[in-house]
N, C-alpha and C positions, 0 to 999 in steps of 0.2 A: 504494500500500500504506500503510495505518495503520500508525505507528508508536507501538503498544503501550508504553506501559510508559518512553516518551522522555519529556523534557521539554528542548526547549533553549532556553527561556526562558521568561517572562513576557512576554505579549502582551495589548495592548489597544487593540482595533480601534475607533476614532469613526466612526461610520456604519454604516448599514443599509439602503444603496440597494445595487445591483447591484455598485457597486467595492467598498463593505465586505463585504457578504456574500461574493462570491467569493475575497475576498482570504483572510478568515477561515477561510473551507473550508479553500484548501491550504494556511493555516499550523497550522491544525487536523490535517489529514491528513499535516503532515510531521515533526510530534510534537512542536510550540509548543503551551502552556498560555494559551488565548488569552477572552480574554472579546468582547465587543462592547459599548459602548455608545453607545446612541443615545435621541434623544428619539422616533423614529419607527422602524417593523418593517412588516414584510410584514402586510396588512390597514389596517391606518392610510390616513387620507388629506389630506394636507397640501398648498399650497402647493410649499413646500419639500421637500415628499420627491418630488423627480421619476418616480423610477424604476417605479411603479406605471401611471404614465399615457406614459409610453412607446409608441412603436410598435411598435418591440425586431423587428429584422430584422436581419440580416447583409447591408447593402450598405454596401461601405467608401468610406471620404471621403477615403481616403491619396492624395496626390496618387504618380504616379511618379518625383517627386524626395526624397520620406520616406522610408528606408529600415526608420528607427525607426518609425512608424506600421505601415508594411506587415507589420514583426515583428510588433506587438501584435494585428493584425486579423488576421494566416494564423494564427495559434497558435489564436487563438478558434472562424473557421471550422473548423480539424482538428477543436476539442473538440466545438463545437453539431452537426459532421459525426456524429461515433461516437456519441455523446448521440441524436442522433435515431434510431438503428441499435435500440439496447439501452432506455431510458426515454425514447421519447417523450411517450405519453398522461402520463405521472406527468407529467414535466417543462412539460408542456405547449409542445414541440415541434412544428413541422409542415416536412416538405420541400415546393417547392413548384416550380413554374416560375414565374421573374422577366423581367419587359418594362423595359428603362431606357428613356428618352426623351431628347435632348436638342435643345435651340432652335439652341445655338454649339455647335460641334466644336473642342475642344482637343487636345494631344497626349497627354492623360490621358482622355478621351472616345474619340480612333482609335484607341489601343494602351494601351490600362488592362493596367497588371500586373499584374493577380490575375484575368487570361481565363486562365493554364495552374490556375489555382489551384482554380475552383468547374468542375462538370460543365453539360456540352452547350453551353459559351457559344459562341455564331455571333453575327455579326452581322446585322441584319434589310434586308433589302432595301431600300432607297431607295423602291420602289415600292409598298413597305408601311407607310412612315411616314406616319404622323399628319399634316396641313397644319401650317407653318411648322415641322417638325420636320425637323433637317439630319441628325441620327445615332440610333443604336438599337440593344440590341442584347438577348438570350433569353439565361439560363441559369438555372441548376437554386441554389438558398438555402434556407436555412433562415430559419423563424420565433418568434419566440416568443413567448409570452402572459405578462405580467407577472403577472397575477393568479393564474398557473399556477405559474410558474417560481420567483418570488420565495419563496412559502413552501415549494415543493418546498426549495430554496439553503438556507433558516433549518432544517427540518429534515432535512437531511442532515449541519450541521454539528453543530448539540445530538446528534445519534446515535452524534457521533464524540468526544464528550467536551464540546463547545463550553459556554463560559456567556455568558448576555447578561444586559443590564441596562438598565433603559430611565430615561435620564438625560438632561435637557438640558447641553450642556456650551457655557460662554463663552469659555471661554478655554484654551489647549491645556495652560498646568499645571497646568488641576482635575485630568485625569489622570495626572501626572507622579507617581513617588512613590520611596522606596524599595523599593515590592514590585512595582513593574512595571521588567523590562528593556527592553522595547520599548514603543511607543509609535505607531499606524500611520493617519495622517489621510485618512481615506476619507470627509473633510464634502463634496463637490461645489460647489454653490452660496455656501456657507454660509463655505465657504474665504477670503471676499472679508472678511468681516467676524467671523470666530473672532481673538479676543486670542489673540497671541504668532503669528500667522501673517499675517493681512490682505492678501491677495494682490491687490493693484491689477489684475493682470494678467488677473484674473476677470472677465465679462461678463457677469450673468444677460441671458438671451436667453430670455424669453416665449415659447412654442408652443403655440396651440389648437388641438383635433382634434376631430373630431365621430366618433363609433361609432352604425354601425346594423345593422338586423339584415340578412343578404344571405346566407346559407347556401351559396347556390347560386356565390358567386365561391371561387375554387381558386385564383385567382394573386396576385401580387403583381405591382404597376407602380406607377412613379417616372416625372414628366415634370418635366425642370428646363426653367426657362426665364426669361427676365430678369427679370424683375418677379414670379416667384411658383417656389413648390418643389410640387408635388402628390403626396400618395401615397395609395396603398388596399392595407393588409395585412388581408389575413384572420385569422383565429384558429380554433381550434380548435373552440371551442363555437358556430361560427354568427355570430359578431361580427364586421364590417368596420369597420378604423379607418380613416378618411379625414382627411388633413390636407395641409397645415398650412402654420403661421404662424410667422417669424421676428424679433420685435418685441425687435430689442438692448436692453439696460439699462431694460427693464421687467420689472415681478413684477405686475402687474396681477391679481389673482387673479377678475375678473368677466369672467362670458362676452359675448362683442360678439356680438350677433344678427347683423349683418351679415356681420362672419367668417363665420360659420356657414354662412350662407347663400352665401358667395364660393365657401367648401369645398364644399360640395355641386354649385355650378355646374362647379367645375372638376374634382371627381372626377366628374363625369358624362361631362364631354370627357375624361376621361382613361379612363377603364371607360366606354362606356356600357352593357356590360351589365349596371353597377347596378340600371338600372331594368327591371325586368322587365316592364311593361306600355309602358315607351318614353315614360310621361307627363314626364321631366325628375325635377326636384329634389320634385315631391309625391308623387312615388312611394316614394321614401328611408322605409323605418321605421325615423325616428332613435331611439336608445338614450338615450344620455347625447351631453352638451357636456363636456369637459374641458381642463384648463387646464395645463401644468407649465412650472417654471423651468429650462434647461438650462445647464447648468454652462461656458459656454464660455470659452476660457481662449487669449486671445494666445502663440503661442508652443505651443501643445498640450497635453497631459495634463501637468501636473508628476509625474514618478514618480522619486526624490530621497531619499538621506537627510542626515539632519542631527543635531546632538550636542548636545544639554542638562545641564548640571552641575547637580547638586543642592548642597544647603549642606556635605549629608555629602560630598560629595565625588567622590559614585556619578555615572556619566554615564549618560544614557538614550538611547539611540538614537530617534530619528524618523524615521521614512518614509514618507514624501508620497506618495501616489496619489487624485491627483484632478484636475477639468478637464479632463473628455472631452467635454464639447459633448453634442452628439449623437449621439456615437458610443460610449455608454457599454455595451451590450449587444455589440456586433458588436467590442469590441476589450478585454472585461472578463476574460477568462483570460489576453491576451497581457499586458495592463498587471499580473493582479494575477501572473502567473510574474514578471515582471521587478522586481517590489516583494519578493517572498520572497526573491527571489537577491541582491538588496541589504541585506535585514533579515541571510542568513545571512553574508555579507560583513562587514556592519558588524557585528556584533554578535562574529563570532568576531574580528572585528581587539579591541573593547572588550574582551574577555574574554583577550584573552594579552598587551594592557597590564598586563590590572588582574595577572594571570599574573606578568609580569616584575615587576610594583615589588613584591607581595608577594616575591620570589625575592630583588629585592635588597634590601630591609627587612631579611632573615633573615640575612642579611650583614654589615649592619650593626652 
């Protein structure tokens, strides 16, 4: 429910990839006066703005010993669940059936804890696995199309009051002020080298993906295995994303013909009913080559707040949500509820400080 007519505070959201935008929704929809700025929006396409060139599915990376990861991903799946019920086409939503693969069998591979969590998950017969492939298993996920979703996200918030502002920012006190109360870092990559933050703990991690046209594939499948990750998500309009690549502490923004061509070979072993005449990788009508930077971050998502003093005297709150790696779609409502429940924590602790010493000034 929009809370009409609230304000309980001054908000200003840095970033406009999937954590700022979502995050801004529900501090928008929970009746925070909130802005966004960023140097990048939904349509733009940068380097640095990852969240566009995304594969953007709901398969979790939580291991069974995270208990904190596993909150932020079931929270997400419930929402992308109801989401695809009520707006899918708008959203650009799709449910789908999901194939996982894998080469090694761990205890998070034989007994993943999010099998009670998504529908139909079984595991696949041994005698229907892939060659060099020890585990496997079918269930029922959602998908989503960035190029869908992301501006669906931007205007759902301006509908509910939102204001954005498209600003490069260096440093985290260009937004500090007397007229903002909050203060909410949703940079991603950028977290590694933003002044007054500089997160060493950040890793940009390079991913190339290839998109072609395939209409005719309905599923999603993931093969892990030692030396490469492979995926093929479908989309909504007829687009298969096929990827990918995990090149640590590179930003490389040029596409490697070879990649291209590894991805193709191994989405072929992975699908082959990519190729609809059975010719291999000539058969592929590629789209586009794409390139993004993922946020990955030692330690996991930081989602954190922290207290800024101004000269006047005023404190601002900060709240870090950022450093979700890869997993920035599939786990972006559990991180941004647990970033609002800290901005409403901190901010009401700030506010019955500033409460008390006004009370005892007047004593004085």
């Amino acid at each position: 429910m929009v809370c009409n007519g609230c304000n309980l505070g001054r908000v200003t959201v840095i970033g406009a990839g999937v954590i700022g935008l979502t995050t801004a929704l529900l501090l928008q929809q929970r009746g925070y006066e909130v802005t966004i700025i960023a140097d990048h929006f939904p349509g733009d396409k940068d380097i640095q703005y990852t969240s566009p060139v995304a594969g953007a599915r709901w398969r979790t990376l939580a291991p069974n010993s995270d208990l904190r990861l596993q909150r932020y991903d079931r929270v997400s799946f419930n929402f992308f669940w109801q989401l695809a019920k009520t707006h899918a086409a708008e959203a650009g939503i799709m449910v789908v059936s999901a194939y996982d693969y894998y080469q090694d069998s761990s205890q998070d591979v034989v007994n993943p804890w999010w099998k009670s969590l998504v529908p139909t998950f079984q595991k696949i017969d041994e005698k229907e696995l892939p060659d060099h492939i020890s585990a496997g298993y079918h269930y029922t996920t959602v998908l989503i199309n960035p190029l869908v979703y992301l501006p669906w996200l931007l205007k759902q918030y301006l509908a509910m009051g939102g204001k954005h502002k498209r600003q490069k920012i260096d440093r985290i006190s260009d937004v500090i002020s007397d007229e903002v109360d909050i203060v909410v870092n949703c940079t991603g990559v950028r977290a590694k080298d933003l002044a007054g933050v500089m997160d060493a703990a950040i890793m940009p991690t390079r991913g190339q993906n290839v998109i072609i046209k395939a209409p005719h594939i309905r599923r999603t499948i993931s093969m892990l295995k030692r030396d490469s990750y492979t995926y093929v998500i479908p989309r909504c309009d007829g687009t298969v994303v096929l990827g990918t690549t995990k090149d640590t502490n590179s930003t490389d923004p040029n596409i490697d013909p070879h990649t291209t061509n590894d991805i193709l070979q191994r989405a072929i072993e992975c699908c082959p009913d990519l190729s609809l005449l059975h010719k291999g990788v000539n058969d592929l009508d590629v789209v586009e080559n794409v390139v993004g930077i993922r946020p990955v971050r030692q330690g996991g998502p930081r989602v954190q707040n922290e207290h800024y003093k101004l000269q006047s005297g005023k404190e601002v709150l900060i709240t870090h949500n950022y450093g979700h790696g890869g997993s920035g779609y599939q786990s972006s409502w559990g991180t941004a509820q647990e970033a609002v429940r800290l901005i409403h924590q901190g901010h009401n602790a700030l506010r019955n400080e500033s409460k008390q010493m006004r009370k005892l000034l007047s004593r004085l």
